[in-house]
N, C-alpha and C positions, 0 to 999 in steps of 0.2 A: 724410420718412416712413421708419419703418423697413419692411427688408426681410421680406416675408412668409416665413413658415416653409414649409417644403415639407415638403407633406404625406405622413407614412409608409405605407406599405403597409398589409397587414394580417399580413404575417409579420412583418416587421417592429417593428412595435406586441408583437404577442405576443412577439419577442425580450426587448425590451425588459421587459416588464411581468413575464417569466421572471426575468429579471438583477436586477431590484427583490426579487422577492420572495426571492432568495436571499441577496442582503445583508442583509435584514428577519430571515430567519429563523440567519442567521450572528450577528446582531448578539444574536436574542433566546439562542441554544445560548451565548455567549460568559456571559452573565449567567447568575448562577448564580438567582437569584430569577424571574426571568421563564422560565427553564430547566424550575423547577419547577412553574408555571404551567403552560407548555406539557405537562409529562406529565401533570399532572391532567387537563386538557383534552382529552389524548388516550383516558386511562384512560376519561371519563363520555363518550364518542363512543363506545369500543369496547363497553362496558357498555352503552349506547340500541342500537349494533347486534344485539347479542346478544340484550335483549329483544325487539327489533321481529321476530326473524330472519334479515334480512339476512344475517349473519356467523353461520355455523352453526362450531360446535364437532364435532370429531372425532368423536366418539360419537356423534354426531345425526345421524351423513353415512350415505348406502348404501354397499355395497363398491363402484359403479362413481365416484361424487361423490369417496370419497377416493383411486382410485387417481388419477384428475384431478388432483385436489388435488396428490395426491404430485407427478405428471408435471407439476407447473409451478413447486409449489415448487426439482424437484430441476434444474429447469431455470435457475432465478431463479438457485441457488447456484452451478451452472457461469459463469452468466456473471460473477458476482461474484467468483468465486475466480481467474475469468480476468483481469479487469480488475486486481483487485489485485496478481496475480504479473506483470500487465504492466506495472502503474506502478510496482512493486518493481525489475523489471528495467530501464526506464526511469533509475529515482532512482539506481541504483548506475550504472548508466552513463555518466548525466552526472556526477556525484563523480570517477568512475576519469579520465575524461577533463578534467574541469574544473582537478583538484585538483595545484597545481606536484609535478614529483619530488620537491625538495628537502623538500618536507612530509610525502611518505612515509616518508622513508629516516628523517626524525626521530620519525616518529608509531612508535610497539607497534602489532607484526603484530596482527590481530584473535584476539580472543580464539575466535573460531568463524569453522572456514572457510565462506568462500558456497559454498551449494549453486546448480548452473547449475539454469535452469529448465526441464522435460521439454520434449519437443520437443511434444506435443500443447497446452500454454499456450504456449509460445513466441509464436504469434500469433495471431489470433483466427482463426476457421474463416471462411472465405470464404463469401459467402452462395451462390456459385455452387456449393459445394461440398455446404454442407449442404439446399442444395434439391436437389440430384440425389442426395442417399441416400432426401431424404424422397420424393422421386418414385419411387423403385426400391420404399420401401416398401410408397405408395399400389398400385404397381403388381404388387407382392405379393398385398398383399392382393384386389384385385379379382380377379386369378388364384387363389383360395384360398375366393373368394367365388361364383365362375362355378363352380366344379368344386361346389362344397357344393351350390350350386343346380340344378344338372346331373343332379347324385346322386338330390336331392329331386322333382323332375322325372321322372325314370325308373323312381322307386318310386314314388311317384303314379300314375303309366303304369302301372305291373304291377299294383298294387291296384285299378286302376277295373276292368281288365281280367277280374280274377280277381270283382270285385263283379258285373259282368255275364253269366259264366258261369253266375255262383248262381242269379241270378234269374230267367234264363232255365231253368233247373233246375227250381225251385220252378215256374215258370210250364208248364213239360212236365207235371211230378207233378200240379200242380192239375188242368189240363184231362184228364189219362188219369184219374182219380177223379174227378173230376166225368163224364165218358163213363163209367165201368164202372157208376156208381149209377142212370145213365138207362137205359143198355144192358140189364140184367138183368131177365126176364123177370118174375120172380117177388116184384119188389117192388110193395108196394101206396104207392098213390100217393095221395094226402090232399090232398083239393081244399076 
């Protein structure tokens, strides 16, 4: 008998089924015919989104939908400019390190010196790190949000305030005319 397969997880499975579909879709980027498949393909997707709605266009957004928009595209490109200036920094690292002396001293100095990388790419932001600004923010803003309603709160207070003097006003004025019109001797009275 052969030995039975032991059964994979479900993260696992997913690994796996990630790893397939990336050789699938390397394999289809490599061909330049099936290449162009794929962008048509992707062209009559983005086209159906765009009829259905789904996929709003700039123009059709409100000002709060595209500052969103903005605030995740320009988030998308940090991490992408990160990643790239880190595996930039990476690739020339292992060359500098991999590559014998004897093949420098023969190779032409580079035509363009490397620029070192800023120190804010240099490594990715620690997640420790950028959750305690965004806490300090949230924590901003609730402070900025207590006072705003605080404000609102106390002029509220002073206008109910000042609406219940009025009224009681008007309610003085009513009853003193409606008393001088009973009061007065000389009216005749129509019954």
């Amino acid at each position: 008998m052969a030995p039975r397969k032991k059964k994979l997880s479900r993260e696992e499975l997913l690994q796996k089924k990630r790893e397939a579909e990336r050789l699938r879709y390397e394999k289809r980027k490599n061909d330049p015919q099936k290449r162009e498949e794929m962008r048509e393909k992707e062209k009559l997707k983005y086209q159906k989104k765009k009829e259905k709605g789904s996929r709003k266009l700039v123009k059709d957004m409100t000002p709060r939908e595209h500052r969103a928009a903005l605030k995740k595209w320009k988030e998308h490109c940090t991490v992408y400019r990160t990643k790239r200036l880190r595996l930039k920094s990476v690739t020339n690292t292992f060359i500098r390190d991999n590559t014998p002396i004897s093949d420098l001293e023969a190779s032409p100095p580079p035509t363009r010196p490397t620029t070192p990388i800023p120190e804010q790419f240099s490594s990715a932001p620690s997640p420790a790190a950028s959750s305690a600004s965004q806490q300090q923010r949230k924590k901003e803003a609730t402070t900025r949000r207590k006072k705003f309603n605080r404000k609102r709160n106390e002029k509220i207070a002073r206008l109910e305030k000042k609406l219940e003097k009025y009224k009681k006003r008007l309610a003085r004025f009513k009853s003193k005319m409606q008393k001088n019109v009973e009061d007065t001797p000389k009216t005749v009275r129509r019954a």
